[in-house]
C-alpha positions in Angstrom: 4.4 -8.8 18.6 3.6 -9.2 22.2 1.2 -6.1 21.9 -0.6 -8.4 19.4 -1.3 -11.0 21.3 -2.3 -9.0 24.5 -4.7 -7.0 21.7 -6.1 -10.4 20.9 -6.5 -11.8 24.4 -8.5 -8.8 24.8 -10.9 -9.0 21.9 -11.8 -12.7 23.0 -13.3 -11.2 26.4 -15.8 -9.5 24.3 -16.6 -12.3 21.8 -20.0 -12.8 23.2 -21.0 -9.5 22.3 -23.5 -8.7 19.3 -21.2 -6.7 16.9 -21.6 -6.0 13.4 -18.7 -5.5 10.5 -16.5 -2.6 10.7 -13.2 -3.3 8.7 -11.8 -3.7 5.8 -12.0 -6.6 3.9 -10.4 -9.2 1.4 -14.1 -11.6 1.0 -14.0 -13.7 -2.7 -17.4 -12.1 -3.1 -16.7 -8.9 -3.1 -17.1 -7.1 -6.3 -14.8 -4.7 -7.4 -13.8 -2.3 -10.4 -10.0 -1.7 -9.9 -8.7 -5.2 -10.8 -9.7 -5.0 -14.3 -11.2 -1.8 -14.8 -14.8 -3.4 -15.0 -16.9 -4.8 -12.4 -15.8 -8.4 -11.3 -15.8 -10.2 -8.2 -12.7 -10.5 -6.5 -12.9 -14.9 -6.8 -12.4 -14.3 -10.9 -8.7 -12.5 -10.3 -5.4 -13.3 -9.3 -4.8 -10.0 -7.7 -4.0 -8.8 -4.6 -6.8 -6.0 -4.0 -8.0 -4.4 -0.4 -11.2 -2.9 0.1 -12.1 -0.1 2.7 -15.8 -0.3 2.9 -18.7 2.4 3.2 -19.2 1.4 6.6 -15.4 2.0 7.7 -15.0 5.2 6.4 -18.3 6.4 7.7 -17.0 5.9 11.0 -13.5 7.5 10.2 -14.8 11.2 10.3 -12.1 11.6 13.5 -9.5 10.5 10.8 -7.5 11.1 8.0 -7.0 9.6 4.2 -3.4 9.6 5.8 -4.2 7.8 9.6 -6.5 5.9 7.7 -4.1 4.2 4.9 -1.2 3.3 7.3 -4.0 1.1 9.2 -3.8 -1.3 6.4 -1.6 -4.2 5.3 1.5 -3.4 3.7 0.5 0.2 4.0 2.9 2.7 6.1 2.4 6.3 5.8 5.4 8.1 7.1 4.0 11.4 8.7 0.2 10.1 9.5 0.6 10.7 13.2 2.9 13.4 13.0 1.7 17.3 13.1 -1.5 17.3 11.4 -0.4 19.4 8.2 3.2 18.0 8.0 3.3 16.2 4.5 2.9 12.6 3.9 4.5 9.9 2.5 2.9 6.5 1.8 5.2 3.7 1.2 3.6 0.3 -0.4 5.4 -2.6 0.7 8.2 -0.5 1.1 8.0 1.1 -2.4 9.2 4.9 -2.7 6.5 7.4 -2.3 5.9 8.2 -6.1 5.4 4.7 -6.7 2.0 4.4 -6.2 -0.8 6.0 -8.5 -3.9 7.5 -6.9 -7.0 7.6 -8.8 -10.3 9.4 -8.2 -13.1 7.2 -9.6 -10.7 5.6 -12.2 -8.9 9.0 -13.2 -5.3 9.0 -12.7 -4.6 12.4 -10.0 -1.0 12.9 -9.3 1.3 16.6 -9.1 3.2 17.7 -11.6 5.0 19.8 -9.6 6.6 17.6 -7.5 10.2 15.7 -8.7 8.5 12.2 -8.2 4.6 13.6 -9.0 2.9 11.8 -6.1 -0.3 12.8 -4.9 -1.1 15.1 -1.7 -3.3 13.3 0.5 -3.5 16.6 2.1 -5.7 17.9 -0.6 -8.1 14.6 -0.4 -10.5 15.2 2.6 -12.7 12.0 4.0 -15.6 13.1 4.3 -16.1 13.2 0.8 -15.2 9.3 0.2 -17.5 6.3 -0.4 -14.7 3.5 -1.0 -11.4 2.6 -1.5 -9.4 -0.3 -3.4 -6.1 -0.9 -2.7 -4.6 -2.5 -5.7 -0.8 -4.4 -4.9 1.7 -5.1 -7.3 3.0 -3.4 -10.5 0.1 -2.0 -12.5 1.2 0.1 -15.4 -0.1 -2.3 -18.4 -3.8 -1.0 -17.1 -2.8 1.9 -15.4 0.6 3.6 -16.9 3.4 5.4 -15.5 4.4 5.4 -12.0 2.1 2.0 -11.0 5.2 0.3 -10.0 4.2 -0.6 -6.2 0.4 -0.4 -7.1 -2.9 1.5 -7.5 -5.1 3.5 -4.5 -8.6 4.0 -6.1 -10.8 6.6 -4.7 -14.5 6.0 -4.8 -16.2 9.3 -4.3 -20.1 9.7 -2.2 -22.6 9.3 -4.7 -26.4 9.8 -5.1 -28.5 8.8 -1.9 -31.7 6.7 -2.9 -34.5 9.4 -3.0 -34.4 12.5 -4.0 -32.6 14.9 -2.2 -30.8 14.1 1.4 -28.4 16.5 3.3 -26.0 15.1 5.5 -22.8 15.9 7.3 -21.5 16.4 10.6 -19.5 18.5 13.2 -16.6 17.4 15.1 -14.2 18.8 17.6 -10.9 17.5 19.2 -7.5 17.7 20.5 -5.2 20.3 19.3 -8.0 22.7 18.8 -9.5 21.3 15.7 -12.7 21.6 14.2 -14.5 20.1 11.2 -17.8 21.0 9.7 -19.4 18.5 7.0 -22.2 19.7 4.9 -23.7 17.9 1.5 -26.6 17.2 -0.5 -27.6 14.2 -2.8 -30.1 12.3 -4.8 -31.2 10.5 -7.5 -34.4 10.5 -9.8 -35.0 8.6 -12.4 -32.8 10.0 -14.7 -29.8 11.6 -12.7 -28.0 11.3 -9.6 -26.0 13.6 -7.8 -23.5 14.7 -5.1 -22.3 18.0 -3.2 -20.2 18.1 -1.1 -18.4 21.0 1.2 -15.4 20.1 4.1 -14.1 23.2 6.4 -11.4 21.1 8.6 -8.8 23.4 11.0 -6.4 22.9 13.5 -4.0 25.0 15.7 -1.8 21.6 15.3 1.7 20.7 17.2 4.8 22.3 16.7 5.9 20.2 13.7 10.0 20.1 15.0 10.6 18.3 17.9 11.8 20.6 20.8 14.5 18.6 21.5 15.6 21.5 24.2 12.6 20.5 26.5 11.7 24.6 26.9 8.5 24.4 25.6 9.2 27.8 23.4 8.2 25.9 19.9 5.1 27.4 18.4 2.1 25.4 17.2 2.0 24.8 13.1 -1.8 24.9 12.1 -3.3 23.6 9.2 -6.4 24.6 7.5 -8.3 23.1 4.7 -11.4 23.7 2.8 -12.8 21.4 -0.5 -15.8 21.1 -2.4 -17.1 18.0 -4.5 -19.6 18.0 -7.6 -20.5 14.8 -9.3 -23.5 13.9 -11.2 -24.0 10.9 -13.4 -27.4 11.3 -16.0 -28.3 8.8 -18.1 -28.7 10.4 -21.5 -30.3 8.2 -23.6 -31.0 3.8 -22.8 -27.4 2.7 -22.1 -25.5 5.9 -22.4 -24.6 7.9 -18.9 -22.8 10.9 -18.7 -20.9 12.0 -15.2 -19.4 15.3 -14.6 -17.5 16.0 -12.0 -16.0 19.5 -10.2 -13.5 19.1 -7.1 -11.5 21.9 -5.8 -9.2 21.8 -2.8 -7.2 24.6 -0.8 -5.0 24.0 2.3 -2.8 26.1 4.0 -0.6 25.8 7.2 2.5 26.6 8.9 5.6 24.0 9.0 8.9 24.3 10.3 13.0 24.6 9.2 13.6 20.6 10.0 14.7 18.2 12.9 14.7 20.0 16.3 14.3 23.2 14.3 11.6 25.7 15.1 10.3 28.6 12.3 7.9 30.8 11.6 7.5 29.3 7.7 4.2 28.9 5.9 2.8 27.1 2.7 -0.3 27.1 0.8 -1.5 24.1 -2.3 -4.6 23.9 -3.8 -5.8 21.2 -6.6 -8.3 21.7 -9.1 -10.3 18.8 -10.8 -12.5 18.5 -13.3 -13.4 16.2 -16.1 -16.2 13.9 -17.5 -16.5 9.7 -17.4 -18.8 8.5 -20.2 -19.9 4.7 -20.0 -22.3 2.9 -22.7 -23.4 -0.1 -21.4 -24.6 -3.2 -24.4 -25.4 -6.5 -23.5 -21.8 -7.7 -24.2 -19.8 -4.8 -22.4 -18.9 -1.6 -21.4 -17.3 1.4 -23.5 -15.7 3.6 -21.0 -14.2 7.7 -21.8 -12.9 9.1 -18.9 -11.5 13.0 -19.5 -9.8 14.8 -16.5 -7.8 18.0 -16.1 -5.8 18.5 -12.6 -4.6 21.8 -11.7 -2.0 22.0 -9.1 -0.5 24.9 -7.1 2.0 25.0 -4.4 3.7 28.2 -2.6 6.1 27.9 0.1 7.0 31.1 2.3 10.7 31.0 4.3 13.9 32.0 3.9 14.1 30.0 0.7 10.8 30.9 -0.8 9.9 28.9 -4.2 6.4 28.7 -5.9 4.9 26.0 -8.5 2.2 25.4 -10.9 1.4 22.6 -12.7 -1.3 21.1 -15.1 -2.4 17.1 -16.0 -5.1 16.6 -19.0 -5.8 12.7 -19.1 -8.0 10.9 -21.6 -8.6 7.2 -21.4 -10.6 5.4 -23.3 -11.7 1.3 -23.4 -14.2 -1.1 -23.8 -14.4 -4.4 -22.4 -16.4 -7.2 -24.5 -17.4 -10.7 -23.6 -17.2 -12.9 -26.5 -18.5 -16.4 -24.3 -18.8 -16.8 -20.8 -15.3 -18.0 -20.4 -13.5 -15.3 -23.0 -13.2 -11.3 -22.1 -11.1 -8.6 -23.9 -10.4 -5.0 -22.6 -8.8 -2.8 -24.9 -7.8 1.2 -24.4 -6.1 4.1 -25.3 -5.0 6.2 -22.8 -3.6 9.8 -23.7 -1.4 12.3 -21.0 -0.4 16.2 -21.3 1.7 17.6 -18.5 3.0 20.7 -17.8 5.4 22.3 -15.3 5.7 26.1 -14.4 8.3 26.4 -12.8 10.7 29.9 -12.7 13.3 28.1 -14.2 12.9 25.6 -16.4 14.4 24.8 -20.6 10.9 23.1 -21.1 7.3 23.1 -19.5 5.3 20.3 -21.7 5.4 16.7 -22.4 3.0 14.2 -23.6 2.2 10.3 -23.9 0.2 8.0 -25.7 -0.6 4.4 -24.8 -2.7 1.6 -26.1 -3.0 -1.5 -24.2 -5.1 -4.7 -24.1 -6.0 -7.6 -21.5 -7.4 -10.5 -22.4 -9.4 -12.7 -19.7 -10.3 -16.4 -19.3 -12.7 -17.1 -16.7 -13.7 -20.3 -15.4 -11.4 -22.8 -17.8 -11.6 -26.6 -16.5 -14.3 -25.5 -14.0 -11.2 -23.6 -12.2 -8.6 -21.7 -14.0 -8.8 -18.1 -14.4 -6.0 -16.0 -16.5 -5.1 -12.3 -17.2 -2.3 -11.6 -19.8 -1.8 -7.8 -20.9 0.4 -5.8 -22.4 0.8 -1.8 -22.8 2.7 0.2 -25.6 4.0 3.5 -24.5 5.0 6.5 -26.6 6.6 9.5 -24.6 7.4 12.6 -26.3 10.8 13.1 -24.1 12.0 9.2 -23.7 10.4 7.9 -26.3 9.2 3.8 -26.3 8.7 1.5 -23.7 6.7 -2.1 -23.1 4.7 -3.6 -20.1 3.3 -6.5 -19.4 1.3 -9.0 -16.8 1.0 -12.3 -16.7 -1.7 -13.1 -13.9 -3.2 -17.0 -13.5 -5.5 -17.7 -10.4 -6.9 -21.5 -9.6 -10.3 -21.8 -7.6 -10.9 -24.9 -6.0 -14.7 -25.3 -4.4 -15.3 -21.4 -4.1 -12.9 -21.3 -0.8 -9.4 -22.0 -1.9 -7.8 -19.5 -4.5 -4.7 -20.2 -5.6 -2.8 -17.2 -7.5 0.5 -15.7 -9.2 1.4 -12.5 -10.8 4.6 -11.2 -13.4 4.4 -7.8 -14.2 6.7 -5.4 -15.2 6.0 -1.6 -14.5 7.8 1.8 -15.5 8.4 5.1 -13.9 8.9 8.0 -16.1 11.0 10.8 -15.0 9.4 14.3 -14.4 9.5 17.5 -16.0 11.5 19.1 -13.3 14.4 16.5 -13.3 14.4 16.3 -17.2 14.3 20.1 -17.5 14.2 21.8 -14.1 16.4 24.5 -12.2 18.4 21.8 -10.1 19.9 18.9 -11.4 17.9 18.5 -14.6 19.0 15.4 -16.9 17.2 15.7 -20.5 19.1 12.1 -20.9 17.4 10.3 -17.9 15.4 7.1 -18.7 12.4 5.4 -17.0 12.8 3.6 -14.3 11.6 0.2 -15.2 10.3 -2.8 -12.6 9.7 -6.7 -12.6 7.4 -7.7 -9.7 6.5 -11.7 -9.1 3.6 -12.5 -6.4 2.2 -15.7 -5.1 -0.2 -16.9 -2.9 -3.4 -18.2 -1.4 -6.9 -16.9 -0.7 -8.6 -19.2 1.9 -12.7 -19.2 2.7 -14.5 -21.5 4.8 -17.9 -21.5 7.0 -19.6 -19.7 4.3 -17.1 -17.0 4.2 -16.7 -16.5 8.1 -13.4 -17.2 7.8 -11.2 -15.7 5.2 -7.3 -15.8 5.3 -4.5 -14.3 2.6 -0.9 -15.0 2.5 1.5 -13.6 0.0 4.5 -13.3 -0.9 5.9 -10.9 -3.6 9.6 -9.5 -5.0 10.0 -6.4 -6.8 13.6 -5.5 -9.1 13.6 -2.2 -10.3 16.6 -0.9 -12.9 17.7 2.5 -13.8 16.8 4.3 -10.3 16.8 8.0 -10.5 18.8 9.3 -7.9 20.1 12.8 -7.5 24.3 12.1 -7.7 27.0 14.7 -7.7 26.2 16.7 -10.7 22.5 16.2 -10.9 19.4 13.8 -11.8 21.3 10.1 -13.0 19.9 6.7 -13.8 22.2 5.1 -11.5 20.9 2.6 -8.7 19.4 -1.2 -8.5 16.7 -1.8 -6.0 15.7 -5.3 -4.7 12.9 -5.6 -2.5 10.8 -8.7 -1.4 8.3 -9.5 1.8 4.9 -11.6 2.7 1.7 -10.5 4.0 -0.7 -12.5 6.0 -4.0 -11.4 6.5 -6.6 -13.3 8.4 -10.3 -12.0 9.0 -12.8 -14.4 11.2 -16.4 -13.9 11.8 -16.4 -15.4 14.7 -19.9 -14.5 15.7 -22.9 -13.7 13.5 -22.0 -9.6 13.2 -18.6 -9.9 15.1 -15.4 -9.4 12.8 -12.0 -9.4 13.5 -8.9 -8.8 11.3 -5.3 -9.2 11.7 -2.2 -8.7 9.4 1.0 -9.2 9.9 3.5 -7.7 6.8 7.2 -8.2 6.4 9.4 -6.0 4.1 13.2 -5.7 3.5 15.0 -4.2 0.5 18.6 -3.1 -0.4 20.3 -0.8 -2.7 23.1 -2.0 -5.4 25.2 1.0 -5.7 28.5 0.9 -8.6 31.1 2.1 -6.3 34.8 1.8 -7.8 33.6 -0.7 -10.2 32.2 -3.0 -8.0 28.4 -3.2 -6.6 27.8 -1.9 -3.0 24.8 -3.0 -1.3 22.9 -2.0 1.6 19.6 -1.5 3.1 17.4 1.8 2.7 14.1 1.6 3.3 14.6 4.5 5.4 11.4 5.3 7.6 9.9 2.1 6.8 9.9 -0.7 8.9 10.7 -4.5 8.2 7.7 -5.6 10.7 4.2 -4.3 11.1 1.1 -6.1 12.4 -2.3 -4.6 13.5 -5.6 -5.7 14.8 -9.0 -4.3 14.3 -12.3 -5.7 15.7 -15.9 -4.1 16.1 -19.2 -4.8 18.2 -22.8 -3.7 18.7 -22.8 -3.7 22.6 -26.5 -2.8 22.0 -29.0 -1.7 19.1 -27.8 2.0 19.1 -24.2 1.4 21.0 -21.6 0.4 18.6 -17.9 0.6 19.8 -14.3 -0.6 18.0 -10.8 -0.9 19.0 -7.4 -1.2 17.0 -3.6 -1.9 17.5 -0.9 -1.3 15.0 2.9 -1.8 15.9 6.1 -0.7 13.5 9.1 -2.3 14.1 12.5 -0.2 14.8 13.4 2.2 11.5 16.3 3.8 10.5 16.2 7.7 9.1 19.0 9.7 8.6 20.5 12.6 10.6 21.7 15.8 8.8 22.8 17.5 11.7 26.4 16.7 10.8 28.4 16.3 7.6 28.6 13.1 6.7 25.1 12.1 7.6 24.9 9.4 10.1 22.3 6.4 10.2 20.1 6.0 13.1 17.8 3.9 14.6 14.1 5.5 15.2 12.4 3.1 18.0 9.7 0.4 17.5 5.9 1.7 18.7 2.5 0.5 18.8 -0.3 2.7 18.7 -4.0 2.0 20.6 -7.1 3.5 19.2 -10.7 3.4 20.2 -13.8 4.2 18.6 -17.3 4.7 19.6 -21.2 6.2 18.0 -24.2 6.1 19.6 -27.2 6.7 17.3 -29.8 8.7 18.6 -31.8 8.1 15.5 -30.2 4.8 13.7 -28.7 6.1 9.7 -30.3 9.2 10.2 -28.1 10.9 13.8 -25.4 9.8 15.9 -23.0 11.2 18.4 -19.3 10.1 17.7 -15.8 10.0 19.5 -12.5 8.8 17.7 -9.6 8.1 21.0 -5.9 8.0 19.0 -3.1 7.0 20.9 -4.9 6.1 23.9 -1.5 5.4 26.3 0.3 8.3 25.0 2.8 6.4 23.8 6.1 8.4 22.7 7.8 7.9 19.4 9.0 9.5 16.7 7.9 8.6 12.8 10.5 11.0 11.3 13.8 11.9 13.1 13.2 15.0 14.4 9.7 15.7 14.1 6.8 15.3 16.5 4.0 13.0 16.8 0.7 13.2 18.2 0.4 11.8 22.1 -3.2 10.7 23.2 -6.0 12.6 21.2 -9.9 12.9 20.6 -12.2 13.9 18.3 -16.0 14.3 19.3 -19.4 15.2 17.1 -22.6 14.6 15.7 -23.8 12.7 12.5 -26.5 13.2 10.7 -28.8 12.5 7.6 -31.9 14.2 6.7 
């Protein structure tokens, strides 16, 4: 923590500067769809919701989804600064990978492929983002399977305010990497559109560490190329249509493990495509959203495997107010999945799920309350039930007082129900309970906004992979705080901190009796960061940014048994600066990542990126 405080020293020097807002944010006034599913502001919920603004991820075209992500609270993606194409894993508040949902404009996106389904960020470029919610806590009653840690919502570019505009821009950086950025959008009276094309490449590090020091490890590139469609057309007063098309293909080289050099490759691609349909009446919304994911994966090595896999999702709800302090949104949300795999019993399953939330807003001048509930039919497991219980107290517009009990499920995959290794026809869902509670503080006409947490998570039936195969076995128990303060402390100038704490442990039936232990491998028990922004002058803006991790353990495999070890605590310095040549319309950009090399490792093993940049131009026509 003493990097912190030497971070924050810092950022008072420049205090007097003119600056304008370039972080994420956690403001009362900010309206948001994730929450509930409909537009509300963020003072009417008890939830715990992050939002990553236009304006940040404009200024993120040096980064990742990935590098991105793990700069927030709570947030740690394993593998962010690693080599560029060496997968990811994003951990919630120290939740398993596949315990998160990702969503692309409200449509559920995960793999089918995969044993836990999570979604690649790989296949999910920048560029072609608007906005993103984070959405804590366990989320299946609106969201379904899987939503047991919470919900990432991807808000995609849309329509520019004329016509037609092109934008995009080149970049080129460390590692021999290039990105070019090209699009076109508009709106008329009628319609509004998006297109969108990304070319990003990179000749990469060598993803194993060279533990021998000889320098003979080659470099693992990674190339990807995506294209974006949307359009949204109002049909007729009140009705809007908006197709969408997204297609994504990476591929890159990786390597045999820890300290491990090879010549392997890999190739994924993701295919999108659907339809959201909204009718808007003077009580309400009726929402149908329709999407179909296509996922591929090959992997070429000694132990070469391919996979294919399909998602069709239909949801559809309404929300209706009935008086200005009584809301109800009610759905039913439909799943297909299937699995292609070269050796599986069977490739489909399906789910159906109707659920409600009913909302009071404003009750005694200050209480606000969510209850829900979701009914799931699985073809495979059969029943379950969710819930959420969700009560938030504003006093005077700047205190927010708030508490969540929801209970969440994972359901197990095709591959470990009816897969080549391990598969388990038997297994159940894994089902959660996860308490929060907290406060939202506002004062100075929202110059100063500060939330503190705390939450608990219990999850029963844990999948685990025992001695003959896929087993619901294990008892996880996690808990942790967050605090996360954000001051205006000039008229443009914005700082935010956080500081998260996390700690979890296993209860494991060994000879009768319950064996606990810690293992949130990767992940550790203390992170903080610090992010502020200024306008030195009208064209001249510049921001900084600290993160530190607290020591992790990983596991080595070098040796049978494995052995726990400790991976070393790090903080990583980052630097950003544009100059606009032409202000919205052309700027000149550099992105500085690790700016004092600092030396670490994220995954035992494996390398990380030392000190970096990533230079280009901006523009909008």
């Amino acid at each position: 923590m003493k990097h912190l405080f030497l971070a924050g020293a810092a950022l008072a020097f420049f205090s007097n500067a003119n600056a304008q807002q370039d972080t994420s944010g956690t403001s009362m006034n900010e309206v948001v769809v994730t929450a509930t599913k409909f537009s509300r502001k963020a003072s009417e919920t008890g939830k715990v919701l992050t939002v990553i603004s236009k304006e940040v991820l404009e200024r993120s075209a040096g980064k990742d989804i990935a590098q991105l992500l793990t700069e927030q609270a709570g947030i740690v993606v394993n593998g962010a600064t690693s080599n560029p194409g060496k997968d990811k894993s994003l951990y919630l508040r120290g939740a398993k990978n596949d315990y998160t949902v990702f969503l692309v404009n409200g449509v559920p996106v995960n793999d089918p492929t995969g044993v836990g389904g999570a979604f690649d960020m790989r296949l999910f470029p920048i560029d072609q983002i608007e906005r993103i919610e984070i959405l804590k806590g366990a989320q299946s009653t609106l969201y379904g399977s899987d939503a047991i840690a919470g919900v990432i919502n991807i808000i995609t570019k849309k329509g520019a305010g004329k016509p037609a505009q092109l934008y995009g821009n080149l970049a080129a950086g460390s590692f021999g990497t290039f990105k070019a950025t090209a699009g076109l959008n508009g709106t008329t009276d009628k319609v509004s559109y998006n297109i969108g094309f990304v070319h990003n490449e990179t000749k990469g590090i060598s993803e194993a560490l060279d533990k021998t020091g000889t320098g003979n490890f080659d470099k693992d590139g990674f190339r990807n190329n995506a294209i974006n469609l949307s359009i949204d057309g109002e049909v007729m007063p009140g009705l809007s249509v908006k197709p969408f098309f997204r297609y994504s293909y990476f591929s890159g080289a990786y390597d045999d493990g820890s300290y491990a050099d090879a010549a392997n490759s890999y190739k994924s691609s993701l295919l999108s495509t659907g339809s959201q349909f909204q009718w808007k009446h003077e009580k309400g919304n009726v929402n149908a959203l329709f999407g179909y994911d296509e996922v591929t994966r090959d992997y070429i090595s000694a132990y070469p495997s391919e996979f294919d896999g399909r998602n069709h999702t239909l949801d559809v709800y309404g929300n209706y107010q009935f008086s200005p302090n009584f809301e109800v949104l009610a759905g039913f949300d439909q799943r297909w999945y299937r699995t292609i795999l070269p050796v599986i019993t069977k490739e489909k399953m399906h789910s159906s799920s109707p659920y409600i939330s009913v909302f009071l807003k404003n009750i005694f001048n200050t209480l606000n309350m969510e209850l829900g509930g979701r009914y799931i039919s699985n073809s495979e497991f059969g029943s379950h039930f969710t819930y959420n219980i969700n009560p938030s107290v504003l006093l005077n517009n700047n205190v927010k007082l708030f508490a969540n009990l929801s209970t969440a499920f994972k359901a197990p995959s095709l591959s470990q129900l009816y897969g080549q290794w391990g598969a388990n026809p038997d297994l159940q869902p894994e089902e959660s309970v996860t308490g929060e509670a907290g406060v939202q503080l506002s004062f100075l006409q929202d110059k100063i906004n500060t939330r503190i947490t705390g939450f608990t998570r219990h999850i029963d039936d844990v999948m685990i992979y025992g001695a003959n195969g896929y087993i619901n076995f294990d008892k996880q128990e996690d808990y942790g705080f967050e605090i996360e303060p954000t001051l205006k402390l000039t008229k443009n100038l914005q700082v935010n901190l956080f500081y998260t704490f996390v700690n979890g442990e296993v209860s494991t039936q060994t000879s009768g009796k319950d064996t606990s232990y810690f293992n949130l491998l990767r992940r550790p028990k203390h992170s903080g960061g610090i992010t502020a922004s200024y306008q030195l002058t009208k064209k001249l803006f510049v921001s900084t940014n600290y993160y530190t991790y607290s020591k992790r353990t990983d596991m080595d495999f070098s040796s049978w048994p494995s052995t726990q070890v400790n991976l070393g605590a790090y903080g990583l310095w980052n630097a950003y600066a544009e100059y606009a040549f032409i202000p919205a319309r052309l700027k000149v950009f550099a992105d500085v990542k690790n700016i004092l090399d600092k030396q670490y490792e994220e995954v035992l093993g494996y390398s990380t990126q030392g000190f970096n940049i990533t230079a280009g131009i901006s523009f909008k026509l």
